[in-house]
Every structure is written in structure tokens, then in C-alpha cells.
N, C-alpha and C positions, 0 to 999 in steps of 0.2 A: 623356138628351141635353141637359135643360136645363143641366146643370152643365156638361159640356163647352163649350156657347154661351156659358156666363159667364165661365169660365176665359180661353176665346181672347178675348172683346171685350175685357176687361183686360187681357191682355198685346196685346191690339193700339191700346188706349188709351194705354197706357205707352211704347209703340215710338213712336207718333208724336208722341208731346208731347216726345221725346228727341230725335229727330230734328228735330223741329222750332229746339227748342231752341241747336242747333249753327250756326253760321254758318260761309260758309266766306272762308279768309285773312284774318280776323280773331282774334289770341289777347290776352286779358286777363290782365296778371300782377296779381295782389295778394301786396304782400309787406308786409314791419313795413318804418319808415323807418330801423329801430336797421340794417338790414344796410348802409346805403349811409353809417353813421357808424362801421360797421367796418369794410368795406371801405377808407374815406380812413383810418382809423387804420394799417390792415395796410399802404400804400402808403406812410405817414409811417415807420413802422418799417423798413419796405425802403427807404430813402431815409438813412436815419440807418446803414444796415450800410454803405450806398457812400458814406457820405462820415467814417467814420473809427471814428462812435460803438459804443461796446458794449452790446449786449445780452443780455441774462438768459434763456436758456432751459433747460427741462428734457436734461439730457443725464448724462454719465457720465464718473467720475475713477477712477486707481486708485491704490488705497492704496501706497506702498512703505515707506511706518515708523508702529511707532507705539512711544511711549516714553516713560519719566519723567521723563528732565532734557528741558529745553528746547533745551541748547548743544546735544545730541545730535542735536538734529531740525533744526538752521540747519545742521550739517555736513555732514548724509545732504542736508538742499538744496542745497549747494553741489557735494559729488559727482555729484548728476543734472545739475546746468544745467552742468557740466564736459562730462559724458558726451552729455546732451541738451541744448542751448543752446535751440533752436526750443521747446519745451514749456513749459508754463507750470505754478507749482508752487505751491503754497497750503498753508501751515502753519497748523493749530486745534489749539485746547486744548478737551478735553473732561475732562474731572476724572477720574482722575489722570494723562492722558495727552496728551501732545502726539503730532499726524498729519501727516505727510506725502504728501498728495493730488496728484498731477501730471495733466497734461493737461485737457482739453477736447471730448470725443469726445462728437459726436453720438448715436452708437449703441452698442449692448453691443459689437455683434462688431468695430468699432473700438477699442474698449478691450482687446477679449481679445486681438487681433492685438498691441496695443500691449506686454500683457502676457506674451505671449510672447517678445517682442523682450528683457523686461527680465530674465528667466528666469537670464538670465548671471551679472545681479549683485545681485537679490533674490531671497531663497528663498519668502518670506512674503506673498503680496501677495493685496490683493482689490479687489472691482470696487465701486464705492458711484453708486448714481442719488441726484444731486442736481440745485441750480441750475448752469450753466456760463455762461462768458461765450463770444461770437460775436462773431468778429474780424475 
């Protein structure tokens, strides 16, 4: 029986030091101060999208060429922004190949849709996650 009486006075020790503990309509945050100098940074960045500036996020381009000569891959751009004027196209050399990356798409399945559309006039294409720019 003794051990039972010691059991419960401790958990009844415990219960009212918690209880006690509690106040009521009063709550205490403690945070780091770094959040309220992210927070103004994230409102400065959303402030730079509405008034013109570009920014750099992770998102998604699709390939439509990739190839030797260089002349080849300003021609394959000039046939998209014929066909797609709105889209945006971005030509890299990566040794030995020049690419031709179009779009801007936040998400995969934006791109895949995109990609579908182009199905008519590329046989070849693929999806690459890099940086985009937000317009």
C-alpha cells in the first residue's frame, strides 16, 4: 500500500504544480528576432513582384533543342517566339551543345501541360528544374 501512496502523491504533486503553473488569458510567445527580419525581407520581395522587378525562383523550363551549331539554336528560337510570342526562351551552351529552354513554369505539371501543347512541333523534348524568373 505504501507504494501505491507514493505513486499517487507524485502524480498529485505534479498535477498541481502544472496546474498551477497555467494562467488564464494570458499567452507568452518567444520567438528568434531573425523571423520578423524575414518576414520584412518576404514583404520587400512581394513589393518588388508589384512593381515590375524580377525575381529568381526554383521552378521549371522545357527543353525544345539541343545541338552543335549555334546558328541552329537562334533559328529553333526564333520559330517558338513566331509560334509562341508570350513565352520566354533562353539559349545555353554546355560543351558541345547549345539548348534551347523556353518558359517559366512554376510547377512540373505546368510544364507537362506546356509540353504537350508543343508535341505538334517537337518530337524531342524534356523537362529540367532549375532557377526561373517571376514576372
Amino acid at each position: 500500500m505504501k507504494w501505491k501512496d507514493l505513486v499517487c502523491f507524485i502524480f498529485f504533486a505534479i498535477g498541481i504544480q502544472v496546474a498551477s503553473a497555467q494562467e488564464r488569458g494570458q499567452l507568452t510567445v518567444t520567438k528568434d528576432p531573425q523571423i520578423d527580419s524575414l518576414i520584412a525581407k518576404r514583404l520587400a520581395l512581394s513589393k518588388n513582384v508589384k512593381s515590375g522587378s524580377n525575381i529568381s525562383v526554383s521552378g521549371f523550363r522545357v527543353q525544345v533543342f539541343s545541338g552543335l551549331q549555334r546558328q541552329d539554336a537562334y533559328n529553333e528560337q526564333a520559330k517558338f517566339k513566331v509560334r509562341y510570342p508570350a513565352y520566354s526562351t533562353y539559349i545555353s551552351y554546355v560543351q558541345p551543345n547549345y539548348r534551347l529552354r523556353v518558359g517559366d513554369f512554376r510547377t512540373k505539371l505546368e510544364a507537362e501541360k506546356f509540353m504537350n501543347e508543343l508535341k505538334k512541333f517537337y518530337s524531342s523534348m524534356f523537362i529540367f528544374s532549375e532557377m526561373i524568373i517571376l514576372r
